[in-house]
Steps between C-alpha positions, in 0.01 A plus 500: 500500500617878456670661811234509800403851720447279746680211711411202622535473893782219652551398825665229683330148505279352718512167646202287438428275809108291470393781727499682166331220353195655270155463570294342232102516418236281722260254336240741638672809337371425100127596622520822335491879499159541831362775575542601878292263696371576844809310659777654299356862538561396822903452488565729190745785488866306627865611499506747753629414880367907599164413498309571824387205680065561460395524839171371510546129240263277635600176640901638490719469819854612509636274736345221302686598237825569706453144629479421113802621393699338844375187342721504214805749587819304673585642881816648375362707258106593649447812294560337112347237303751409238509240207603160695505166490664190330549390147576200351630411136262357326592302141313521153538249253547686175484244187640655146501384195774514237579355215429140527584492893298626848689634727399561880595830695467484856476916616412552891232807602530678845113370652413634831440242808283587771658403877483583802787695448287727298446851613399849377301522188556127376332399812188727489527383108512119654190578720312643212552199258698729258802444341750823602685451175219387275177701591512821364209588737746531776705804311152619490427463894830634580442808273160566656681451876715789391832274528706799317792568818740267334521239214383176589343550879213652665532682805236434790363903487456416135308158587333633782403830259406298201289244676270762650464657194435174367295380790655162611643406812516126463640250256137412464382842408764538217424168393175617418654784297755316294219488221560906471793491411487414188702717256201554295337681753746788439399796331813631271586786741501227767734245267728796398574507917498143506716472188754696733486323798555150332863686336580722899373170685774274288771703527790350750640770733606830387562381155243757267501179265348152362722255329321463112401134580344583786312837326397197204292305765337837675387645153384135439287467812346839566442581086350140421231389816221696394235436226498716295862570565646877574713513214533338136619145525715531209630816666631299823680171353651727222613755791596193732690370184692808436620488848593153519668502161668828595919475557527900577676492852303786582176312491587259713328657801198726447391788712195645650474771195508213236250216680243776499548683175435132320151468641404935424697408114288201449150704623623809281567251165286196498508410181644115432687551201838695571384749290506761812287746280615880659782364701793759419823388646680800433206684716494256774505508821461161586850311617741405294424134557116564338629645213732162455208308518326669194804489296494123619176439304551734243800295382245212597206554287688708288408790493785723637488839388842538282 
């Protein structure tokens, strides 16, 4: 491409542990696009741990709640509930054909193993029957708690905040609310916060990063659970292609700016067929690495401008 205005960001790399394992759509998750029930009007509006408590929820009790969170915190750390728990390698038998001969590939996947050295949010995931690594409804219940302090925790003011706002004090109660949650639920105001959260919540530490692979399974999860789905199809495997397929060092970890400029780029220009029709790279100002992408299916479909 000619010489870019603008530069792609770098930073140091990030070290991918299964706490920063991705979470991936529930069975329940394909039901579609609702409109606002009774019950989720009733735990809309997450993301934010500021939110005033709401004297007055029926049925709520703090030290319920408090009790609640003790539950599932360890003694030496009462105030966090962080991503915990044990893992164990699991082994998938990949057969392949070539030529005239099958061969067999043995690769190993990080699956999560409830104990009862579970704590922290894989043990209120354990007592809720969901997956902590799988479900994408618990991203979604951890947005809605507010869980926005530090990546990959919740802090008890931002459990004990979030569930009165979202009425529950017992594992029962939320039980009873897991059907809310529900990505579809989501107005697109509410998904562009949640869209956020899923990349802040992710992140490991300080680092202001997500390795690519791991960015590949978030854009795969939150873009592709709902019926109809937020974006073009074609739009997010050709996207998740260019990123994959992508040997630029400078891609290999993708900021804030980028994960969310994807989802306004592919609202802005919908259309399917690369065409882009009034996208004006020398006028942009969309990053550097969006403008890659439509030279990426220019040359594709071609239909590169010369």
């Amino acid at each position: 491409m000619a010489s870019r205005k603008r530069k792609a960001t770098t930073t140091s790399s990030t070290n991918i542990s299964p706490s920063n394992k991705m979470w991936s759509s529930s069975s329940s998750a394909s039901a579609g696009r609702r409109k606002k029930s009774a019950a989720a009007s009733t735990v809309s509006g997450g993301g934010s741990a500021g939110r005033s408590r709401g004297a007055g929820k029926s049925g709520w009790d703090e030290s319920r709640a408090n009790e609640m969170f003790d539950a599932i915190v360890e003694e030496d750390s009462p105030d966090t509930a962080d991503m915990e728990g044990e893992f164990f390698l699991k082994p998938d038998l990949l057969s392949i054909q070539c030529a005239s001969r099958l061969f067999s590939i043995t690769h190993f996947n990080f699956c999560f193993l409830s104990s009862n050295l579970t704590t922290g949010i894989s043990k209120l995931c354990t007592l809720l029957s969901l997956d902590p690594y799988e479900d994408i409804r618990v991203l979604v219940l951890l947005w809605k708690l507010g869980a926005t302090k530090k990546p990959s925790e919740i802090q008890r003011d931002e459990f004990i905040t979030g569930s009165c706002n979202m009425n529950f004090d017992s594992v029962e109660k939320l039980r009873e609310l897991i059907p809310s949650l529900d990505t579809g639920f989501l107005d697109m105001e509410e998904f562009r916060d949640f869209y956020k959260f899923c990349f802040q919540f992710n992140r490991t530490g300080t680092h202001k990063t997500l390795d690519k692979d791991l960015v590949v399974a978030l854009l795969k999860m939150t873009l592709s659970v709902d019926s109809p789905p937020r974006i073009s199809p074609t739009r997010l495997s050709t996207f998740c292609e260019f990123l994959e397929t992508n040997t630029d060092e400078s891609y290999s970890k993708i900021t804030l700016d980028q994960w969310r400029s994807f989802l306004d780029f592919s609202l802005e220009y919908k259309d399917d067929d690369g065409g882009f029709e009034g996208y004006d790279e020398g006028e942009s100002a969309w990053p550097v690495l969006i403008d890659e992408y439509v030279e990426f299916m220019e040359k594709r479909n071609g239909t590169k401008k010369k």
